[in-house]
N, C-alpha and C positions, 0 to 999 in steps of 0.2 A: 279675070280668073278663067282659068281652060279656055286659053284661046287655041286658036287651030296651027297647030305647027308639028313636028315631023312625030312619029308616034316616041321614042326616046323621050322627048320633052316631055311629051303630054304625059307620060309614065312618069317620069318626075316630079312633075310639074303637082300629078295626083299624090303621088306618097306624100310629097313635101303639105301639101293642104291636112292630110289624113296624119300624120306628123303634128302638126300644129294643132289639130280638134284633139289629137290624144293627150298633147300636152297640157294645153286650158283645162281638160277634163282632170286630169293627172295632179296638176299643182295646187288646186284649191283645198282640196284635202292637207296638204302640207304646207302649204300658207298658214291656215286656220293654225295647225299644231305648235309649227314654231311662234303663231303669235300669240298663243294664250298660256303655254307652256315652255318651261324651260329646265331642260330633263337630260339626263346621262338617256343618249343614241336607244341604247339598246331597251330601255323603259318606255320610250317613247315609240319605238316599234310595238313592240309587246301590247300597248295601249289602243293605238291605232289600228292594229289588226283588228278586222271586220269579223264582230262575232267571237267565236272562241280557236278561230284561225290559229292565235301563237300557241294552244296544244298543240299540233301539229310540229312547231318550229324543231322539237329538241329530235325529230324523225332525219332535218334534214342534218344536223347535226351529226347525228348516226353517222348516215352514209357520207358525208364530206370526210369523216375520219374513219370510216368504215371499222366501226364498233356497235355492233349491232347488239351485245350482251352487258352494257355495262349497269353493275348493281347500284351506283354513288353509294356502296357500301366500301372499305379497305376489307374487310374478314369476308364477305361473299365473291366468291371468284368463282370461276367455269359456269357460269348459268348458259342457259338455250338462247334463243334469239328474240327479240320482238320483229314484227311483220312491217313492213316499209313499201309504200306508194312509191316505185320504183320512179315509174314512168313520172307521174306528179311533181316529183320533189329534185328528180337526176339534175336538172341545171342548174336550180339555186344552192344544191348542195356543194356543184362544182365552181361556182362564186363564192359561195361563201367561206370554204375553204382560203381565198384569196384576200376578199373586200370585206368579211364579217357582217352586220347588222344592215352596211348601206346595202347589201342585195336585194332587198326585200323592196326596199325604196325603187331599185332601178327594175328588177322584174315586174311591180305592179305596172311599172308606164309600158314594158316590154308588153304586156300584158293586155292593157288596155288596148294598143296599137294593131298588137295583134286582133284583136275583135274588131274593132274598125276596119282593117283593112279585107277580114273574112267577109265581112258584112257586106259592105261595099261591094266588093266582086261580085258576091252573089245577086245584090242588085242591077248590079251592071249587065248581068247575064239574062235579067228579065226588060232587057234592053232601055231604062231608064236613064235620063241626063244624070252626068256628072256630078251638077249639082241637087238633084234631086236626090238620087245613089246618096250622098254623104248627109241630108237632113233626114232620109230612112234609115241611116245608118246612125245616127247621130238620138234619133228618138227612139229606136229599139234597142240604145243601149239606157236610156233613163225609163226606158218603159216601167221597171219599178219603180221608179220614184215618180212617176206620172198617176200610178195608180194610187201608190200610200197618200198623192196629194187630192186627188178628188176624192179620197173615201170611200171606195171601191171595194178595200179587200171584205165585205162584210160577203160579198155573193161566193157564191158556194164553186173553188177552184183559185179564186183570184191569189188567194196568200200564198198559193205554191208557185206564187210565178217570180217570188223571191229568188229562187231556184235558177230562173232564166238567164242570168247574168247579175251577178254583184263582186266586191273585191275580197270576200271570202277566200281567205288559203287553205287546202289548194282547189276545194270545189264552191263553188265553177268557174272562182278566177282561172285557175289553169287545167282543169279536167273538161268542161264543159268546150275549151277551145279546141279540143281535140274530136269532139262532138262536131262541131261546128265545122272544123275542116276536114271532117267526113263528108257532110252534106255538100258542101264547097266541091269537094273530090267527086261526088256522083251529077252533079250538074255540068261539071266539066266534061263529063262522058258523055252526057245524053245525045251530043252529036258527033261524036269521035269514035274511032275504033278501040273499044276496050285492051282487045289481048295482043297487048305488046308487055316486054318485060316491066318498062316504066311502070306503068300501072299499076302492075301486079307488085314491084317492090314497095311502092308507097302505101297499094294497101295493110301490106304486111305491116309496115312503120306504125301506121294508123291504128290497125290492129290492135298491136303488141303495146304502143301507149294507152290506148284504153283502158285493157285489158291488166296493166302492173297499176293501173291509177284508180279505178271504177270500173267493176266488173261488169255492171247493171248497161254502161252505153255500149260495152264490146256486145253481149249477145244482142242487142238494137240494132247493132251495126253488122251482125251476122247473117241474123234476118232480115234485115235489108237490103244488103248485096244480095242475096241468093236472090229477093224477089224481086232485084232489079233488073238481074240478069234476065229472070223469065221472063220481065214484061219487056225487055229490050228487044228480044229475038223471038218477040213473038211466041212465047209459054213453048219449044220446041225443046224440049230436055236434053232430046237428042243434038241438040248443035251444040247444047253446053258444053258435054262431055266429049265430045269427038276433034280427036286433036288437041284438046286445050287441057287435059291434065298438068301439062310441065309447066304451063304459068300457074297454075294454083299450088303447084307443087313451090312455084317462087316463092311465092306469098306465105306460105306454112313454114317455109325454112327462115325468113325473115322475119315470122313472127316468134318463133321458137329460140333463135337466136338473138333477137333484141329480147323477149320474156325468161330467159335462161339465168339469170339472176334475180330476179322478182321468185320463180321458179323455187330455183335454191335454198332462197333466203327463207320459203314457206317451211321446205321440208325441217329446217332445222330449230322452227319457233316453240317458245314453251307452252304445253298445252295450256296451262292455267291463263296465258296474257291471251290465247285465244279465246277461252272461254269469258277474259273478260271485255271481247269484243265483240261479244254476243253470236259466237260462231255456234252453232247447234246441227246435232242431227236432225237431218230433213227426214223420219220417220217416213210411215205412211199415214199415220193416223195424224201428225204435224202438214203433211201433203193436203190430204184432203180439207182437212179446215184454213187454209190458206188459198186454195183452189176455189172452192164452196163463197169467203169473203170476196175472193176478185171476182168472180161469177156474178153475186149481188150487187159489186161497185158496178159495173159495167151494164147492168139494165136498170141502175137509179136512174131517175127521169132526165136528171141533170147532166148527167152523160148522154142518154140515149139524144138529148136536145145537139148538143154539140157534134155527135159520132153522124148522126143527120145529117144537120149544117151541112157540114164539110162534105157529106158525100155528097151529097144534090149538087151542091156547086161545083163539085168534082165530075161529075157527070154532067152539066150545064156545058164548063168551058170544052169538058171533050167535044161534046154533040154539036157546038157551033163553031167548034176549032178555033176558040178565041187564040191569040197571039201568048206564047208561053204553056199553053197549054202542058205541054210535053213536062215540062219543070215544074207545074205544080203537080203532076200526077207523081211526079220523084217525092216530094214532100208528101204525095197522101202515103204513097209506101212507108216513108219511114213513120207515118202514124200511126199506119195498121201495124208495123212492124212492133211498134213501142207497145203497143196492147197486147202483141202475141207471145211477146218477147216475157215476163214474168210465166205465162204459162207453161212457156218452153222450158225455160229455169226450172220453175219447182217441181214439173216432171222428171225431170233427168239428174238434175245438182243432188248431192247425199248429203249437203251442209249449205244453212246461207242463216240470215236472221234478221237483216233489214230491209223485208220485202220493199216497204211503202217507197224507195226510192225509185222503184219502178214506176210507181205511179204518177210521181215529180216528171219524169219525161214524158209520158202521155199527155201531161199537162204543156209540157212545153214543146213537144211535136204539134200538139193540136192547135197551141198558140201560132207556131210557125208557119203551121200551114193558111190558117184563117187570115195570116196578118197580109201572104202573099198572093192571096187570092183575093184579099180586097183588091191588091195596087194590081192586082191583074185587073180586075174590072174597072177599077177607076182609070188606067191607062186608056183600055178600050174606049171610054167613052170620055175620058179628055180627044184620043187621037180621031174620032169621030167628030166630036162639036168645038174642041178647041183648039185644032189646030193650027188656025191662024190667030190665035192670041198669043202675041211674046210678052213673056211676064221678066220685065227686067229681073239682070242679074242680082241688084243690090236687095233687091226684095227680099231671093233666098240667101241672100249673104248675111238680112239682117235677123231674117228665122236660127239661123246657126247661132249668131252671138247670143240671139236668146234661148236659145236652147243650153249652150252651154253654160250662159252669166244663171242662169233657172237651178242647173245643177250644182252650179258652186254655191251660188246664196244659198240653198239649202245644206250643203256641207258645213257654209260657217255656222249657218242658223243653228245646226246638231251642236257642232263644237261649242260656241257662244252658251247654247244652254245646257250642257252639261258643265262648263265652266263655271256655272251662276246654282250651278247647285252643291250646297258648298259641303256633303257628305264626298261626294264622286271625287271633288278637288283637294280635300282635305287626304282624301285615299288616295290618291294619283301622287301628289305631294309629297307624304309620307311614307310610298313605296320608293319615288327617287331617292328620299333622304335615307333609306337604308341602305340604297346600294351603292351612295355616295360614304357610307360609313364603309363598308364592307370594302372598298376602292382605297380607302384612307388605313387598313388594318397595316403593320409590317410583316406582313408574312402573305406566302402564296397562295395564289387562289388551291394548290393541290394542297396544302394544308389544311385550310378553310374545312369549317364543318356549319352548317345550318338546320334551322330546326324552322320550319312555319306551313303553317296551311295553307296560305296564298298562294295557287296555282300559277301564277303571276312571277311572283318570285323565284318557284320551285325551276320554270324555264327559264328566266334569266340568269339562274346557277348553272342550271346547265350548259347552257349556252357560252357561258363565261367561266366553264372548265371547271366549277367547283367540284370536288371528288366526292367529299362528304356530306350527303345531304339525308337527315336521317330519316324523315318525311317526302315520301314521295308518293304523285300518281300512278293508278295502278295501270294507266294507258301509255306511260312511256318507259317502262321499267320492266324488264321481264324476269324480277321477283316472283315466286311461287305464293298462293292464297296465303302459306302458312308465315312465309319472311312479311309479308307487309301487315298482315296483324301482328305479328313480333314490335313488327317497328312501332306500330302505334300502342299496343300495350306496354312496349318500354318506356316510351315515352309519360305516358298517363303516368304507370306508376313511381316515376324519377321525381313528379311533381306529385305523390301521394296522391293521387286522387285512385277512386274506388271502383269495381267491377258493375256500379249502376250508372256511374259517372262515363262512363266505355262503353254502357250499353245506349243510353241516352243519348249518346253524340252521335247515334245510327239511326234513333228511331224515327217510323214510316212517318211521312209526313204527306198530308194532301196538298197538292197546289196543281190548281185550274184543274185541265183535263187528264191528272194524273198525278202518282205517287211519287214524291222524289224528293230527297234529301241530297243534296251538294256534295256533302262528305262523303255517302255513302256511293255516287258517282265517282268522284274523285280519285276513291281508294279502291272504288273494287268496279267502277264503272257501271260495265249491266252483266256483271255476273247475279244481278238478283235482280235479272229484268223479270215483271210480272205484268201478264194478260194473259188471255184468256187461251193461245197459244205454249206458253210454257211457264213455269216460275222457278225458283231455285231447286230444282231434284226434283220438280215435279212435285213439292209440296201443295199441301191445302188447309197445313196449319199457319192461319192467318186469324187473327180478331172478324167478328165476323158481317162488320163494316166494312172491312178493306177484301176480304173475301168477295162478299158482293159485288164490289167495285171490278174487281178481278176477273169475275166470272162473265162480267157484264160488257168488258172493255175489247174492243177493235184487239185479232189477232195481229196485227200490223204494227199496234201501241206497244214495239217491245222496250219503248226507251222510259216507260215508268216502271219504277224502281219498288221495289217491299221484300225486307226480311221474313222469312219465316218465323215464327216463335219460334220453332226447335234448334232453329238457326243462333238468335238473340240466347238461347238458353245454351247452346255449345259456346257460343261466345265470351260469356258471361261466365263460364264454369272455367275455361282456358285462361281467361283475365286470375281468375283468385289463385289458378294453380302457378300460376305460370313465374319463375324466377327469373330476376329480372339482371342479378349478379352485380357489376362495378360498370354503373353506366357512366359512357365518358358525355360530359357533355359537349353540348354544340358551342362553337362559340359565339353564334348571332340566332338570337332566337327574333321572330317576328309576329306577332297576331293580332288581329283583329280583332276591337273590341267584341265583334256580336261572338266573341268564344270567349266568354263570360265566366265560362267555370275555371279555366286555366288565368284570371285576373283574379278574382273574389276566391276563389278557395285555397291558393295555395302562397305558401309566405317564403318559401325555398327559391323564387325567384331573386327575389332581394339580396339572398344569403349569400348565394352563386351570381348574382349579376349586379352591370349597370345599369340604372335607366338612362339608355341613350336619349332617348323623346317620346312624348306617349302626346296625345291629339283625343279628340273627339270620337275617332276612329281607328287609332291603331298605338299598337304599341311595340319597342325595341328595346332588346337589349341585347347588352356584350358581356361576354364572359370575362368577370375577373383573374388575370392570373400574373404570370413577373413580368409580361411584353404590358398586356391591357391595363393601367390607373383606373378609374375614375375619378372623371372630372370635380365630382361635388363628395 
């Protein structure tokens, strides 16, 4: 392995290895799936996506068909736009236009390959062997599953290193690598002549992908170029500026013209789908109490221990000019940068609402910097006492296999036991068998009309072109507040059910560290996000348990949820007035058993449908009419 032959080879020689660990890494996930399950493609995307990744999916959908307004209403037509991760989503959207469902498949390995091969470099520039570079590169991509296994996440920081790398669509499978070859990008400098146009175009690229994907790592990456540039030349402000305007002026025109569609597509969004993305006015009196929390995050002890750490030893390798030095003083910038960087924002930005994601990088700046400033000292004093010991090759060749055989028995291990639990299987199962019924219908999917809760489903409609779907989320639809309770109160009352029965399927519910109802996410997301930063209009008509809870809760916590009473009671009064006229029904309705009141209270199902198959956990049916029979 890497033996010594002309650099060409050796360059292939490395991808081809780095190739093959993304592969192993890559397949075990998909081994597992096709061998416990056996699913129409696009269910079994949908399932496999890590977390709640396949909301996301119907964004790239959008832009592959560049339909950025569509209501899966036929009678709602001209609406505004929803908001699209330009930069995130732009390549899969131009696959999938092509290959459909299998993109998702070949971008994750695209994906993985790419972090390895970031990684790698990086280490290689901290002048480490070959094989060493790809077992650092190879354990700081399981670094979370290294932690979830020794039972770590209990200390305070560890659960947001989630965040660091996992196959999450599109953060930080694909946002966070734009991250990453940023840092890639500034280490490549640290001994090169900056201002040539190269440069200056790529960081434009860099830029402008972050920045249409995750706003939070572009101003990281703003403030950290500028203060790399200081400490490059020597904090001389004056060399910045002299003569070098026209390459920044590069970089600004490359960013404005790769972001000039991201851009665009903002100006023309409907306000309500922003508000239910928890976009808010940055007040001043919102300023300050977000200002005021990051100020007390950053002198709790358990920071001050880490922010320490790092600098002592950042001040060590300078002072004794250990080897790399240079390159971890780039990584303390971008950690200082990661901490200044939210202050910068909430100064100057007039709108934002999910600060805490600032803090997710601090966390993984700070891990970046600690992990290479270990292998800096450990190098120094391998190169000191060990460097007549050769440690065969097969040594590290057989750390890799278990590095990687570690990551996939653990993939099966998830898979195998979620398979053995027979609610999740029965659900999985019963989600295929509808869209193998809806596959089997004689008529098109632009006919097709669907009615279900299942977020699950609701994208694999769209995804697979359904027009009509009369239930939808309120995070991939840029319906108005007023058409998506339409839709759901038309619904309710087609199957008689009542203005308590409507109010009920919203109400606040406590779980763990916050208020949050599924549905109420679902449909209206965090437009009734509540903490102690804002809640819906600024309400403070709440019960006065969940008030407390309220008042009491992290401004950061925008992502729990609670109606207002005055809210529940507009609700509620719209529900009894409201006409409902000649509802056409769907022709595939689908729900869950734990949506109990749409089983047990209504018999009009029956009337108008088939029971295609009901389970443990879900139930189907098809609308009777001259195409559909029933079977029994």
């Amino acid at each position: 392995m890497f033996k010594k032959n002309s650099p060409s080879s050796i360059f292939n020689e490395t991808i081809g290895y780095l190739f093959l660990c993304a592969f192993f890494l890559f397949i075990g996930k998909w081994f597992s799936s096709f061998y416990f399950y056996d699913e129409e493609l696009g269910i079994r995307i949908i399932f496999d996506s890590q977390g709640d990744s396949y909301f996301y999916f119907p964004y790239i959908k959008a832009l592959s068909s560049l339909d950025f307004n569509n209501s899966f209403d036929s009678n709602i037509l001209n609406l505004k736009n929803i908001s699209l991760p330009f930069g995130a989503i732009f390549f899969h959207s131009i696959f999938f236009s092509i290959f459909g469902f299998h993109t998702f498949i070949f971008f994750e390995f695209v994906c993985i390959l790419l972090f390895l091969v970031i990684f790698y470099l990086i280490f290689q520039k901290f002048r480490l062997s070959k094989l060493v570079s790809l077992i650092l590169t190879l354990s700081i991509f399981i670094l979370v599953l290294l932690i979830d296994q020794v039972k770590l996440d209990y200390i305070s920081y560890l659960p947001r290193i989630n965040e660091f790398y996992n196959l999450r669509f599109p953060r930080p499978l694909v946002v966070n690598l734009f991250f990453y070859s940023f840092i890639l990008f500034l280490i490549n400098l640290s001994n090169k002549e900056i201002y040539n146009n190269k440069n200056f175009i790529i960081l434009g690229t860099i830029l402008a992908l972050s920045f249409t994907s995750f706003y939070y790592i572009f101003i990281i990456e703003v403030i950290t170029f500028f203060l790399f540039l200081i400490y490059k030349y020597k904090f001389s402000i004056n060399f910045l500026f002299k003569d070098k305007i026209k390459f920044y002026l590069i970089s600004i025109f490359v960013f404005l013209f790769l972001s000039a569609p991201f851009l665009l597509n903002l100006y023309f969004v409907e306000p309500d789908y922003s508000e239910r993305l928890c976009i808010i006015d940055l007040t001043l009196s919102r300023k300050i109490i977000i200002i005021n929390h990051l100020l007390k995050g950053i002198i709790k002890l358990e920071f001050l221990i880490i922010f320490f750490l790092i600098s002592f030893l950042i001040f060590y390798v300078n002072k004794k000019k250990i080897q790399n030095f240079e390159l971890n003083n780039i990584l303390y910038i971008i950690f200082l940068s990661s901490i200044l960087s939210p202050f910068a924002f909430i100064s100057i930005s007039p709108k934002s609402c999910l600060v805490f994601h600032f803090n997710n990088y601090i966390i993984i700046s700070s891990i970046i910097s600690l992990f290479f400033l270990f292998i800096t000292f450990f190098k120094n004093i391998s190169d000191k006492y060990l460097i007549n010991k050769k440690i065969s090759k097969y040594f590290f060749l057989a750390i890799i296999v278990i590095l990687i055989s570690f990551y996939n028995f653990n993939i099966f291990y998830g898979y195998k036991s979620n398979y053995e639990t027979k609610s999740y299987r029965d659900y999985r199962n019963h989600l295929n068998l509808t869209v193998k019924e809806i596959n089997e219908l004689k008529i098109s999917k632009k006919n097709l009309s669907l009615a279900t809760f299942d977020n699950r489903l609701m994208v694999w409609a769209i995804m697979n072109n359904v027009k009509d779907i009369k239930l939808i989320s309120g995070q991939i639809v840029p319906k108005t507040h007023d058409m998506i309770e339409n839709d759901i109160i038309s619904f309710f009352k087609s199957l008689t059910l009542n203005e308590n029965d409507f109010v009920n399927f919203f109400e606040n519910k406590k779980s763990n560290w916050r208020y949050y109802n599924s549905k109420t996410q679902s449909f209206f997301w965090m437009r009734y996000s509540a903490s102690s930063l804002k809640t819906h209009n600024d309400s403070k008509d709440f019960d006065a348990d969940v008030l407390d809870f309220i008042n009491n809760s992290s401004p950061l916590h925008v992502q729990s949820l609670a109606i207002p009473n005055n809210e529940f009671k507009r609700l509620k009064l719209k529900f009894k007035n409201f006409q409902n006229g000649s509802y056409k029904w769907p022709i595939i309705v689908a729900i869950n058993k734990e949506e109990e009141l749409f089983l047990n209270k209504n018999k009009l199902m029956e009337l108008h449908y088939c029971l295609v198959n009901t389970s443990e956990n879900y139930v189907i049916y098809k609308l009777k009419n001259k195409i559909i029979k029933c079977k029994h």
